[in-house]
N, C-alpha and C positions, 0 to 999 in steps of 0.2 A: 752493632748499634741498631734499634729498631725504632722503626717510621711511626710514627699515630698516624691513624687515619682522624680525618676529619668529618664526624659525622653530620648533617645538617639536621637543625633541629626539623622536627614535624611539623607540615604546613595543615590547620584545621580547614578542610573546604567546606562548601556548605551541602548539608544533605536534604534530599529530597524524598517524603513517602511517596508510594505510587500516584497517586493523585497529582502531588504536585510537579510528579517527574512528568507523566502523558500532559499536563499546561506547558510544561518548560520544551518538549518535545515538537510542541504543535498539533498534540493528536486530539487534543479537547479543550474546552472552553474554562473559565474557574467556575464555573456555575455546579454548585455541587450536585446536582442531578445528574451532569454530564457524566459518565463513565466509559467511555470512550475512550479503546488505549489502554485500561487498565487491566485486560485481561491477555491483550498481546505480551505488555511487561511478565506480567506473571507466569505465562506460558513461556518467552524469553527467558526467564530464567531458571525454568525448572526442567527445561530440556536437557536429554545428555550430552546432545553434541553441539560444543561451540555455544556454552549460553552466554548469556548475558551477563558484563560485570556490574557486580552488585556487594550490596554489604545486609548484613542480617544483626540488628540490634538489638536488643532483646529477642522479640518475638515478630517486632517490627521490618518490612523490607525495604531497606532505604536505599538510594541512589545518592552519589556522588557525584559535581561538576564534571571530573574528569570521565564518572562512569555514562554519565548522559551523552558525552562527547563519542565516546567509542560506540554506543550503542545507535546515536544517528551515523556512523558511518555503517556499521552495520546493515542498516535500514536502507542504505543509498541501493539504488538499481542501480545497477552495472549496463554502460551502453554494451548492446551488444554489433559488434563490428560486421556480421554473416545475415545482418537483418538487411533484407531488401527492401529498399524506399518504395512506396505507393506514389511513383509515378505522374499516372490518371487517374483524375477523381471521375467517380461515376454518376454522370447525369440522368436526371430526372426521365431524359424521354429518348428511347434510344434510336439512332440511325438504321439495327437492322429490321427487317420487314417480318408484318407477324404474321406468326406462324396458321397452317390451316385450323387448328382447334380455336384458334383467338378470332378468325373473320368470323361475320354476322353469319348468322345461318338462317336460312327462312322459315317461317311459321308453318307447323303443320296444318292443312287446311285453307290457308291465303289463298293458292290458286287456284282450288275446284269451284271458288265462287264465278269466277270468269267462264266456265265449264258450263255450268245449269241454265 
């Protein structure tokens, strides 16, 4: 006896060209001068290792919900654990004493006027 699988039909997401994926991302504004972000994606995806998921529609590069979603985890900075915390912050004016090149030095000339 053999089982059917039960396939699900296809879910249509919605797609995004680059422009409107770096809006949906946070990398740029809809103001269409902005481009900002849109050369990151494109370099994202045309890399050989580890690009970017993406879809190519015609000639068009488009992004999908889910592919926006991978691609901000992508983007996440990873804490790094070996990173030492800054402590002390570093004030304006410091406690140690300065050095001899930093004291006043006297004016060539000032004391021969007391001389003559």
């Amino acid at each position: 006896m053999t089982t059917r699988r039960r396939t699900t039909p296809p879910v249509l997401e919605t797609f995004y060209n680059v422009k409107q994926a770096t809006v949906r991302l946070g990398l740029a504004t809809e103001d269409p001068a902005d481009e900002r972000g849109q050369r990151m994606l494109r370099d994202g995806v045309n890399r050989e290792h580890n690009p970017f998921p993406h879809h190519r529609i015609g000639r068009r590069l488009m992004f999908s919900e889910s592919n926006l979603a991978v691609i901000a985890s992508m983007l996440e900075n990873p804490v790094n654990p070996y990173r030492r915390r800054n402590t002390h912050s570093r004030s304006q004016t410091s406690s140690r004493p300065r050095s001899q090149s930093a004291k006043k030095k006297p004016v060539i000339g000032e004391g021969l006027a007391s001389v003559a």
